[in-house]
C-alpha positions, 0 to 999 in steps of 0.5 A, a space after each residue: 490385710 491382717 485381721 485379728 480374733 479375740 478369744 477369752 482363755 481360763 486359767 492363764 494369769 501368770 507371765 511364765 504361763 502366758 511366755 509358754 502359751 504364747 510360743 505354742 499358739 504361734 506354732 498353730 496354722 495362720 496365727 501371725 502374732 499372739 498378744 493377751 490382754 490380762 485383767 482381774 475379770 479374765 484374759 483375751 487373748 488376740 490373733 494376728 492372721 490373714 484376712 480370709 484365713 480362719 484360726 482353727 479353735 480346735 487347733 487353738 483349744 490344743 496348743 493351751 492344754 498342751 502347756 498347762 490347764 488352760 482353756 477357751 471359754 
């Protein structure tokens, strides 16, 4: 079964910002698929992934500052 985690991300606004991001986050362990939810209040961004596997939020937090100054909050 495939199960999803939501993570809220500062500083991702931009489609060019979100192409990027997305390809990085996908290269991290378990993640499946990557999608973001952009609204004028925030971003959220969901993780596709095995059920009874965990998304590593460090390893997450690392592919975001590794394309730009985005961060989880």
């Amino acid at each position: 079964m495939i199960i999803t985690s939501i993570f809220e991300v500062t500083g991702l606004t931009k489609d060019d910002d979100i192409k990027r991001v997305k390809g990085t986050v996908y290269d991290t362990p378990h993640v499946g698929a990557v999608a973001f939810e952009v609204t004028p209040e925030r971003t959220l961004m969901f993780l596709k992934h095995p059920e009874g596997t965990t998304v590593d939020r460090e390893a997450i937090s690392r592919a975001l500052a590794s394309v730009g100054e985005f961060r989880l909050a």
